[in-house]
MDAnalysis code that builds the backbone (N, CA, C; Angstrom):
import MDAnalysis as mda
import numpy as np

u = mda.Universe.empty(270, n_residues=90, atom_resindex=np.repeat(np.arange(90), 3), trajectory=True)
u.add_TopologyAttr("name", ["N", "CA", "C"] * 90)
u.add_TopologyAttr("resid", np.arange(1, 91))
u.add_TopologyAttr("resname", ["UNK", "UNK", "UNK", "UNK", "UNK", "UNK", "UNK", "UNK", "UNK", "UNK", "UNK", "UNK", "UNK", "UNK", "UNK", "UNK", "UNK", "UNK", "UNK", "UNK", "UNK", "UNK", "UNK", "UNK", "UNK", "UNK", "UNK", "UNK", "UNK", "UNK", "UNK", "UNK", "UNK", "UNK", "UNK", "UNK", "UNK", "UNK", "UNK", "UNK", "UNK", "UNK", "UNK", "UNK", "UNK", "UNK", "UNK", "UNK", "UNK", "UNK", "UNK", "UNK", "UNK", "UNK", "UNK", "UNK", "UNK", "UNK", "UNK", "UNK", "UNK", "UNK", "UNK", "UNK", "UNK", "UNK", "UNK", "UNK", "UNK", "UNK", "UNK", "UNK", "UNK", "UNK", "UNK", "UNK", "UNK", "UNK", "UNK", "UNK", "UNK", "UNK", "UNK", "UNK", "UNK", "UNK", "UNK", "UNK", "UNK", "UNK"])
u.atoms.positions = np.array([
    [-6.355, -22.526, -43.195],
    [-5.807, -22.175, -41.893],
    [-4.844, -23.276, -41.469],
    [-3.603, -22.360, -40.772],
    [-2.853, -23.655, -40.430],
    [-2.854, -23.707, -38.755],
    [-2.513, -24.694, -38.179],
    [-2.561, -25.367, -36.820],
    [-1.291, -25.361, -36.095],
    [-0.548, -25.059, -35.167],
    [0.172, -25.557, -34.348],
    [0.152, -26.025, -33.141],
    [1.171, -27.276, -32.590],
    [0.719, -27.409, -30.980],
    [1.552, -26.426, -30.150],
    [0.754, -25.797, -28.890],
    [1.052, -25.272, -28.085],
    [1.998, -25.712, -27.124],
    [2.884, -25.111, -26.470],
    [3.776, -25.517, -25.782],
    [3.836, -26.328, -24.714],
    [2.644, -26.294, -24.146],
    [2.067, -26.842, -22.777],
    [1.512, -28.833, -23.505],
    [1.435, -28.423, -24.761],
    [0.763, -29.727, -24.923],
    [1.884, -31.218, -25.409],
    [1.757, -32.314, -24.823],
    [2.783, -33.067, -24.906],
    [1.944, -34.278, -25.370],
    [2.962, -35.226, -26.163],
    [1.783, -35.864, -26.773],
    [2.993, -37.440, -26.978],
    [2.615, -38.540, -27.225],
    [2.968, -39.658, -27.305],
    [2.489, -40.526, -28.270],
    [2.690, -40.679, -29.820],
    [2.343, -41.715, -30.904],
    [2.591, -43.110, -30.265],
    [1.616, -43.763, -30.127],
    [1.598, -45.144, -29.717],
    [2.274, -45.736, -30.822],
    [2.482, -45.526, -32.104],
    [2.770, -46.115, -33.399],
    [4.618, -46.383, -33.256],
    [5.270, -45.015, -32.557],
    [6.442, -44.934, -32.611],
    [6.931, -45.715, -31.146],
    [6.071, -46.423, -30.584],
    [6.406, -47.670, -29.216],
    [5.489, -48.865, -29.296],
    [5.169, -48.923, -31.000],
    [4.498, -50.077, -31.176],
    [3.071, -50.475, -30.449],
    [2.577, -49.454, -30.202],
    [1.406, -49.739, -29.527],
    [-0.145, -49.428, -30.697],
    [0.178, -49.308, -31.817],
    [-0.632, -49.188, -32.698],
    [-0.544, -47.654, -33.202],
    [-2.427, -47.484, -33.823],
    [-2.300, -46.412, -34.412],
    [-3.018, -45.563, -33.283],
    [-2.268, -44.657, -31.921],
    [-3.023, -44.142, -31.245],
    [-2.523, -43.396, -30.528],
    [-2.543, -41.947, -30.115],
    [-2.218, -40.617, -30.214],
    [-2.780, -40.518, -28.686],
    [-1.618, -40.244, -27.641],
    [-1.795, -39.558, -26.080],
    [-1.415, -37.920, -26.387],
    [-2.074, -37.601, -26.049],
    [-2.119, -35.644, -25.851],
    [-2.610, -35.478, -24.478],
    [-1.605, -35.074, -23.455],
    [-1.381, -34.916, -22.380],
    [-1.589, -33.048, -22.461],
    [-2.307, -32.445, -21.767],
    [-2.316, -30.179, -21.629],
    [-1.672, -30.411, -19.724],
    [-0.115, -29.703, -19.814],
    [-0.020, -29.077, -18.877],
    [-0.186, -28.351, -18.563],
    [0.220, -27.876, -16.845],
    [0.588, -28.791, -15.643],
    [-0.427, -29.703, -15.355],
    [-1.777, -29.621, -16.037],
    [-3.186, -29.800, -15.139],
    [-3.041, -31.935, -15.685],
    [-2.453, -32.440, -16.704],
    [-2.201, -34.026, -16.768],
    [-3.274, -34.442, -17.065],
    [-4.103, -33.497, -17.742],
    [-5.557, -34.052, -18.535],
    [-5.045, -34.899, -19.903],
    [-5.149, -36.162, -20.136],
    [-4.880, -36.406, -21.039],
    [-6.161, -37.137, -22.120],
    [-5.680, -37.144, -23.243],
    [-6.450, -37.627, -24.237],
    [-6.136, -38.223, -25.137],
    [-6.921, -39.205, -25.378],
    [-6.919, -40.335, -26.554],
    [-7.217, -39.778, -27.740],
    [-6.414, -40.178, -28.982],
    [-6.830, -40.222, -30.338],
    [-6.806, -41.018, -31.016],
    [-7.238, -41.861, -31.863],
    [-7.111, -42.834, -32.639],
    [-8.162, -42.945, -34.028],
    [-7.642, -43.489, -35.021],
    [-8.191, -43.144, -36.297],
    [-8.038, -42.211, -37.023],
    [-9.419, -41.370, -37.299],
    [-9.257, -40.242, -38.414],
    [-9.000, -39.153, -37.540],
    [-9.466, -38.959, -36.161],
    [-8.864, -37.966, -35.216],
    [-7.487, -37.918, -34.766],
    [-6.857, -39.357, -34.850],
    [-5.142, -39.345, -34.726],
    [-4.747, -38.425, -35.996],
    [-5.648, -39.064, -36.900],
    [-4.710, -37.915, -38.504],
    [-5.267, -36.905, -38.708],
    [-6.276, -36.401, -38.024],
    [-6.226, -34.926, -38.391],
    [-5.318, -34.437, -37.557],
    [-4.964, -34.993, -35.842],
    [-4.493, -34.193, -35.531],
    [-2.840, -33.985, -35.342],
    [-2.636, -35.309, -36.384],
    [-1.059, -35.201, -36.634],
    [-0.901, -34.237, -38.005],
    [-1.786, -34.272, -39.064],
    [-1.863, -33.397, -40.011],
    [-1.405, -32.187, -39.546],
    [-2.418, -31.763, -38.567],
    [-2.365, -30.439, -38.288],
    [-1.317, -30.034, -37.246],
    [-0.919, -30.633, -36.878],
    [0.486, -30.213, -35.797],
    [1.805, -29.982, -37.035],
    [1.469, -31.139, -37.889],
    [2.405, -30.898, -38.938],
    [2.486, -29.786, -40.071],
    [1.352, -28.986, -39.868],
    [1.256, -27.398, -40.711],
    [0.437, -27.984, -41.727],
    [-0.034, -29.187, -42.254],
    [-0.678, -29.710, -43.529],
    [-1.678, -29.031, -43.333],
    [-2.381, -29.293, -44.672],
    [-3.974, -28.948, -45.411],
    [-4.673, -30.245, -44.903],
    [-5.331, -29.713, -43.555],
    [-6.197, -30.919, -43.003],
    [-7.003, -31.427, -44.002],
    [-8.060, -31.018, -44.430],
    [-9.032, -31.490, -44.594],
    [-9.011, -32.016, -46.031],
    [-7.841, -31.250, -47.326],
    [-7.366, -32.210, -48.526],
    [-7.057, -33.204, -48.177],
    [-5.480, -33.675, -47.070],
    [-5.214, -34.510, -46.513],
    [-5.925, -35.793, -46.207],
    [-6.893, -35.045, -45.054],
    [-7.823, -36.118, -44.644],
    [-8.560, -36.876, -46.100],
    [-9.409, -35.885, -47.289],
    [-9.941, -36.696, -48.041],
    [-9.424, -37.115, -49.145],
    [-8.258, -37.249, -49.131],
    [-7.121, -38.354, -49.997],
    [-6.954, -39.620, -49.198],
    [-6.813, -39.512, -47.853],
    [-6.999, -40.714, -47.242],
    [-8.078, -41.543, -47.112],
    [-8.858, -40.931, -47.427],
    [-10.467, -41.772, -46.453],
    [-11.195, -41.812, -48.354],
    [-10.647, -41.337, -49.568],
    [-11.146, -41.874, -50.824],
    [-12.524, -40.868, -51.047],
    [-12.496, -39.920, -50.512],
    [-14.020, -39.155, -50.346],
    [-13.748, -37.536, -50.798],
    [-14.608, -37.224, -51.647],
    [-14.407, -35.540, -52.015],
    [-14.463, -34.907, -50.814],
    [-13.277, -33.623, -50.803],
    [-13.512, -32.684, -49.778],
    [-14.722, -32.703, -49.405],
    [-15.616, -31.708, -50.284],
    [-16.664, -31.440, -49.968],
    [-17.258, -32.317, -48.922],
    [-17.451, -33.574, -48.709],
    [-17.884, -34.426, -47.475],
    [-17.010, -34.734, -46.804],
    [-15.702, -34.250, -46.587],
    [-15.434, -34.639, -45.728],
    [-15.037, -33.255, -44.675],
    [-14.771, -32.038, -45.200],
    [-14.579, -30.449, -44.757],
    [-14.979, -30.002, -43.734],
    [-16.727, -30.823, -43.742],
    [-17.201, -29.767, -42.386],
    [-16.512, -30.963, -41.289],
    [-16.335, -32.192, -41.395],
    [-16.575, -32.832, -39.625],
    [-15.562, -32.483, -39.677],
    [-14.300, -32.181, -40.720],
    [-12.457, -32.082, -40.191],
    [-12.628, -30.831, -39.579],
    [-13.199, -29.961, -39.868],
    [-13.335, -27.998, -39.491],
    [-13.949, -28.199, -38.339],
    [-14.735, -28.740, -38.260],
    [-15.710, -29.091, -36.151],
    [-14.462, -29.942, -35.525],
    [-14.226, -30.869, -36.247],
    [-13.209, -31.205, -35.062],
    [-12.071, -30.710, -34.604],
    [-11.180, -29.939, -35.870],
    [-10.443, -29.330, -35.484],
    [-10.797, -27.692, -34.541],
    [-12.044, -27.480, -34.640],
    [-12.643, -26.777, -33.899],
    [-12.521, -27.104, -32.399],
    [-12.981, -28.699, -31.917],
    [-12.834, -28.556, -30.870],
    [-11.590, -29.155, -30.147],
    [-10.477, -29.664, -30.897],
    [-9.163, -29.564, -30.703],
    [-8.655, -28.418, -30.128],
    [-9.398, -27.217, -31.054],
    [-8.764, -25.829, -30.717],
    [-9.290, -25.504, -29.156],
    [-10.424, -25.751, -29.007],
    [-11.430, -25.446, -28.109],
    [-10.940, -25.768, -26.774],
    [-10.581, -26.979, -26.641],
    [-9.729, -28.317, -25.468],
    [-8.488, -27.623, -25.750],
    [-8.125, -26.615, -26.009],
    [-6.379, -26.350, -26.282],
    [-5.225, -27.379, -26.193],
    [-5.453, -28.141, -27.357],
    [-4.909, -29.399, -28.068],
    [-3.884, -28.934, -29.864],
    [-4.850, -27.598, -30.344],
    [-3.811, -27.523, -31.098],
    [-4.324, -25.554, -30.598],
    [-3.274, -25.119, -31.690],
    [-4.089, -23.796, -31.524],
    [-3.476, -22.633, -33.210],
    [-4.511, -21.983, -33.558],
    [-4.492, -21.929, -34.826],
    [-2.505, -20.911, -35.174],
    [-2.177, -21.117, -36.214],
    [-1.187, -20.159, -36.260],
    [-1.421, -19.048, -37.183],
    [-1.201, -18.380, -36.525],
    [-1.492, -16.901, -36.921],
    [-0.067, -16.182, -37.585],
    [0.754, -16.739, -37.900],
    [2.457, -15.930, -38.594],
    [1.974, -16.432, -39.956],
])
């Protein structure tokens, strides 16, 4: 399954203003915002970017899919959930 961000959602890489490795995701109008950092910054840049989360993720982190599949699928679960990403369906 692939991921896109929704229109309402606005987001700020701390990485690209030197502020490290750490991901603001702001959902309008309502200015709820949220922190990401770590393996939740890269799933959820993976997945804005159309990638194969969870291969992705376990090429990075040195670990067979298989352990790493379900927490990337729950979290990107509740990414979806918080309407942070939302699945693409085309």
């Amino acid at each position: 399954m692939t991921f896109r961000v929704p229109d309402n959602v606005a987001y700020i890489d701390g990485s690209d203003l030197g502020q490290g490795e750490v991901l603001y995701l702001t959902l309008l109008p309502h200015g709820r915002t949220v922190r990401l950092e770590g393996v939740g910054r890269q799933i959820w840049m993976i997945a804005a970017e159309g990638g194969s989360v969870a291969a992705e993720i376990s090429e990075l982190v040195g670990q067979p899919l298989e352990i790493v599949a379900g927490g990337v699928t729950s979290f990107l679960g509740e990414l979806v959930y918080r309407r942070l990403l939302t699945p693409d369906l085309a």
